[in-house]
C-alpha positions as a printed NumPy array, in Angstrom:
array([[-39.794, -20.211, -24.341],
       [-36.914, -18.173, -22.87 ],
       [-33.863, -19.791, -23.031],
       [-31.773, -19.059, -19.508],
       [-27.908, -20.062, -20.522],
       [-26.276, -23.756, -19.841],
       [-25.586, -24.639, -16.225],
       [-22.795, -27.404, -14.767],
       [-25.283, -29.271, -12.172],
       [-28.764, -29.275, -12.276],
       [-29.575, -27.786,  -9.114],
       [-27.598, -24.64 , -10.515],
       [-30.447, -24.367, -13.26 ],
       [-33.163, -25.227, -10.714],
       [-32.2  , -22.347,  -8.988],
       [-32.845, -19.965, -11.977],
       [-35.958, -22.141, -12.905],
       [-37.75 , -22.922,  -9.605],
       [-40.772, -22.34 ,  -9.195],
       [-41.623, -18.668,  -7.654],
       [-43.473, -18.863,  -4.209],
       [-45.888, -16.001,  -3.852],
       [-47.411, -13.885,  -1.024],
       [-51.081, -14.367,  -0.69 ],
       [-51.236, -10.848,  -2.729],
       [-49.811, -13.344,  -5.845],
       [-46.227, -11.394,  -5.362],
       [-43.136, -12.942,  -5.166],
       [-41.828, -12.796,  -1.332],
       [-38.773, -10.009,  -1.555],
       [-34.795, -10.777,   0.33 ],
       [-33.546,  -8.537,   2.397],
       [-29.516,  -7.468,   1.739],
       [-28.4  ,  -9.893,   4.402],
       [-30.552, -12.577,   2.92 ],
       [-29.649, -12.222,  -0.593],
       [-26.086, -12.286,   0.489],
       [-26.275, -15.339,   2.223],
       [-28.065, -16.691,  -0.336],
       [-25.358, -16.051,  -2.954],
       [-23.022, -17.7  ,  -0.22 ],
       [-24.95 , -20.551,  -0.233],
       [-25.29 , -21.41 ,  -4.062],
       [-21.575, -20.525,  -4.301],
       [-22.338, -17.405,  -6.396],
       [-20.452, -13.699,  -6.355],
       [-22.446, -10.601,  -6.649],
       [-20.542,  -8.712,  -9.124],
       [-19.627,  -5.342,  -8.033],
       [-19.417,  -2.371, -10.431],
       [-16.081,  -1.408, -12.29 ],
       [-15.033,   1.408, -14.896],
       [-16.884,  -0.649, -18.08 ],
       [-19.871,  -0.817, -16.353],
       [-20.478,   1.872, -14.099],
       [-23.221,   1.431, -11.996],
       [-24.635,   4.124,  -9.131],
       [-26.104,   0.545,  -6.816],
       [-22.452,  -0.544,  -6.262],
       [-23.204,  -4.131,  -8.91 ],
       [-23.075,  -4.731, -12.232],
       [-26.085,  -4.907, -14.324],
       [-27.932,  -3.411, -11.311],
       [-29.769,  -0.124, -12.048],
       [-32.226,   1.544,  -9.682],
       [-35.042,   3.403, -11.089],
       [-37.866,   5.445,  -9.658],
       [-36.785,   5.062,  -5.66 ],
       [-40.2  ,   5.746,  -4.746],
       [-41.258,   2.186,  -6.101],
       [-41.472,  -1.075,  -4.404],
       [-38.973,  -2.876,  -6.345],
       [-36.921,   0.098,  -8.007],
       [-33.732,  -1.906,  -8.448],
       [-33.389,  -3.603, -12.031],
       [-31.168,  -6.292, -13.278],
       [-30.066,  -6.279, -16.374],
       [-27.698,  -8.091, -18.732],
       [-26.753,  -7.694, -22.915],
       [-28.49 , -10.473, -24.445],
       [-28.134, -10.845, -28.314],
       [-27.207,  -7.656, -28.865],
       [-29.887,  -6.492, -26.519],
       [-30.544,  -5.471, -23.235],
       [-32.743,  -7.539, -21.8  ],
       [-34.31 ,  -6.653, -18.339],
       [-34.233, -10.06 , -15.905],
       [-36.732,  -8.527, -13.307],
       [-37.326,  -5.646, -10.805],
       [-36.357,  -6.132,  -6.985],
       [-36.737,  -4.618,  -3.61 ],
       [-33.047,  -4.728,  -3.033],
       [-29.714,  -3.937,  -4.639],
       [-28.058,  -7.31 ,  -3.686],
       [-31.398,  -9.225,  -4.55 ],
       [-30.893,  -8.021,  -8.33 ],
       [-27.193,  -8.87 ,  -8.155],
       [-28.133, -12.22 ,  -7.057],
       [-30.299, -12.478, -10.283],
       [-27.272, -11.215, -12.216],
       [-25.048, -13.881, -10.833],
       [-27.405, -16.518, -11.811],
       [-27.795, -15.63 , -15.199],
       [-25.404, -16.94 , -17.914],
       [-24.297, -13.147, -18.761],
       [-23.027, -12.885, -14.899],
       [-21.705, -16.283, -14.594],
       [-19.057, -15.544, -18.192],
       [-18.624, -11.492, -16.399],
       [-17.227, -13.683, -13.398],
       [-15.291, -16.106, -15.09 ],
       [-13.8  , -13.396, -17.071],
       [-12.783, -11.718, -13.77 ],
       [-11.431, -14.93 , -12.171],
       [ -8.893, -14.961, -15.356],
       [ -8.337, -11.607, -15.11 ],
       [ -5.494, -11.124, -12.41 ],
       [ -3.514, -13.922, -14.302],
       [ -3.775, -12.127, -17.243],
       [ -2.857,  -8.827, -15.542],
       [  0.271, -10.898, -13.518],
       [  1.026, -12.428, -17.286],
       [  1.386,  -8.739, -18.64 ],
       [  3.041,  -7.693, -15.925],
       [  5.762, -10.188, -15.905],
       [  6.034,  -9.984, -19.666],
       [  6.734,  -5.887, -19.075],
       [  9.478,  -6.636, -16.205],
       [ 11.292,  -8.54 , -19.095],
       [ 11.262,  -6.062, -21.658],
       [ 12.334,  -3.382, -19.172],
       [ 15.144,  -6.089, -17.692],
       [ 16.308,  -6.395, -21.56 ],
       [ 16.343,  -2.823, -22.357],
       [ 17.844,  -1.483, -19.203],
       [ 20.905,  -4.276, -20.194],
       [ 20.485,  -3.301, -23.933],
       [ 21.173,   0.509, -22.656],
       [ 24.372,  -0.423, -20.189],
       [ 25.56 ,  -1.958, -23.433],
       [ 25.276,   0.765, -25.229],
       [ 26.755,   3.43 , -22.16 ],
       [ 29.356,   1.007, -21.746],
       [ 30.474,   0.879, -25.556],
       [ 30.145,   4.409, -25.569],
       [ 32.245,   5.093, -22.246],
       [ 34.635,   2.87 , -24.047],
       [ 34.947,   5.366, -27.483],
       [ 35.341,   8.073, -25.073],
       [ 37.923,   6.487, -23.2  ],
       [ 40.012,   5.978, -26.5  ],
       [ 39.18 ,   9.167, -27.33 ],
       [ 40.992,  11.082, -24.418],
       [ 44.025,   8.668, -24.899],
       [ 44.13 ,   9.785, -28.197],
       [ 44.143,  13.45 , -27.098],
       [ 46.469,  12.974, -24.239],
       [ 49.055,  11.323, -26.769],
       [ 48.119,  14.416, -29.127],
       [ 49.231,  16.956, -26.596],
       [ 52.607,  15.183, -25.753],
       [ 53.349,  14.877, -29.082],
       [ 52.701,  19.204, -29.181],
       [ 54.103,  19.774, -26.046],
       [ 57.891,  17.471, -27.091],
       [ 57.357,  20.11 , -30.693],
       [ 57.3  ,  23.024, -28.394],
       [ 60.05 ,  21.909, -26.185],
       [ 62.014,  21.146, -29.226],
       [ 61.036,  24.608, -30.919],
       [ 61.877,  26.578, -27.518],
       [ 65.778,  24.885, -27.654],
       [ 66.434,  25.914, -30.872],
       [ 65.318,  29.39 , -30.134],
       [ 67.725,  29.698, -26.96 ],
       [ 70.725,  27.826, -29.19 ],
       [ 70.592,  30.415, -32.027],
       [ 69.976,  33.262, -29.618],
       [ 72.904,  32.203, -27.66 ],
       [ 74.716,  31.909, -30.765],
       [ 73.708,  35.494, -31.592],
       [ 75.011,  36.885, -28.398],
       [ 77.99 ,  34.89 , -28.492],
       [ 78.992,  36.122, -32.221],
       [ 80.184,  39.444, -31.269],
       [ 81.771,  39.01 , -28.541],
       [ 84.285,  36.255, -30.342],
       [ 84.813,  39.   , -32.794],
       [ 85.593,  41.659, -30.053],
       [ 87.803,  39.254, -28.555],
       [ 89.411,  38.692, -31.799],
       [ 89.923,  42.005, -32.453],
       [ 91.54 ,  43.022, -28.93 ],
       [ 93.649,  39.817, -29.288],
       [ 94.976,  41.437, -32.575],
       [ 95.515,  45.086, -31.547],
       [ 97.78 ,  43.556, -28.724],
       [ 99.874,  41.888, -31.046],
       [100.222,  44.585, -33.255],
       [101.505,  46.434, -29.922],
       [103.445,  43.832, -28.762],
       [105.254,  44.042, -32.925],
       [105.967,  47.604, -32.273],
       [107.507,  47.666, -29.539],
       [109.327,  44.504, -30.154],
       [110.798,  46.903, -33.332],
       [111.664,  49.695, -31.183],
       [113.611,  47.612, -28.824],
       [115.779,  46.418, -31.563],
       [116.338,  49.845, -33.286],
       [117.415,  51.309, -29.945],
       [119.9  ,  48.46 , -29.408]])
């Protein structure tokens, strides 16, 4: 006895379980595409298309095609215990991934894809925070930095007065002494001609009295 998964209604497991009605030839009557769609539709199944982790040339997962020249060269498949265990061989593509879909394997590969976006939206969100918190962490850290800088050129600016009053301080005491300098000898010049005219001014005084 084969044991075909757990199922939530019983006509779900009669599906998988049902007897097989055969062709007078004893073979099991084959669905077209169309038909194995709408059947799908009907038992409110998904055929599972292919994806990156199980890449599949027939377009479905589990669903390998083998020997095209055969009557039922498409194979659904499924990882059973470890295993892969081959469900049956079928005309069609969509036929096998009907098989897929009613086997326990496709039914937890679809449930696992119906939780999927949420997960993907969950991540997503939970990446939009940490890029929210460190673009705010980073204006922080410009903004304390634009801050240091800012103190920094006030502390310069203040700097260069400070040099700039020195200077201005330096360059007036070099003018005073120069001016000093330059005014030096002509004071003594002045000084001297102011004495050489009262020497004159002696003499002749003493000649005017010895010639009265």
């Amino acid at each position: 006895m084969v044991h075909q998964g757990s199922f939530v209604t019983t006509e779900t497991a009669a599906l998988l379980v049902r007897p097989i009605a055969r062709s007078p030839q004893g073979q099991q009557p084959s669905l077209t595409s169309e038909e194995a769609r709408q059947q799908a539709r009907a038992e409110g199944l998904t055929l599972l298309v292919t994806n990156s982790k199980y890449n599949s040339k027939t377009g479905y997962f589990g669903v390998s095609q083998k020997g095209p020249e055969r009557a039922k060269p498409f194979h659904a498949q499924v990882t059973r215990d470890g295993r892969t265990t081959t469900l049956g061989s079928f005309s069609t593509a969509e036929e096998a991934a009907l098989c897929i879909a009613r086997s326990p394997e496709g039914q937890q590969e679809a449930a696992k894809r119906r939780l999927a976006p949420l997960t993907s939206e969950k991540v997503l969100r939970q990446q939009a925070r940490e890029a929210a918190e460190f673009r705010e962490i980073r204006v922080q850290s410009c903004e304390e930095e634009a801050r240091h800088v800012a103190a920094k050129v006030q502390s310069c600016r203040a700097a260069e007065r400070d040099v700039m009053a020195m200077l201005a301080m330096a360059m007036e005491a070099t003018v005073s002494e120069e001016v000093q300098q330059q005014a030096e000898p002509e004071a003594q010049y002045a000084t001297e001609e102011m004495s050489e005219e009262m020497l004159v001014e002696e003499v002749l005084a003493v000649l005017d009295g010895g010639i009265l």
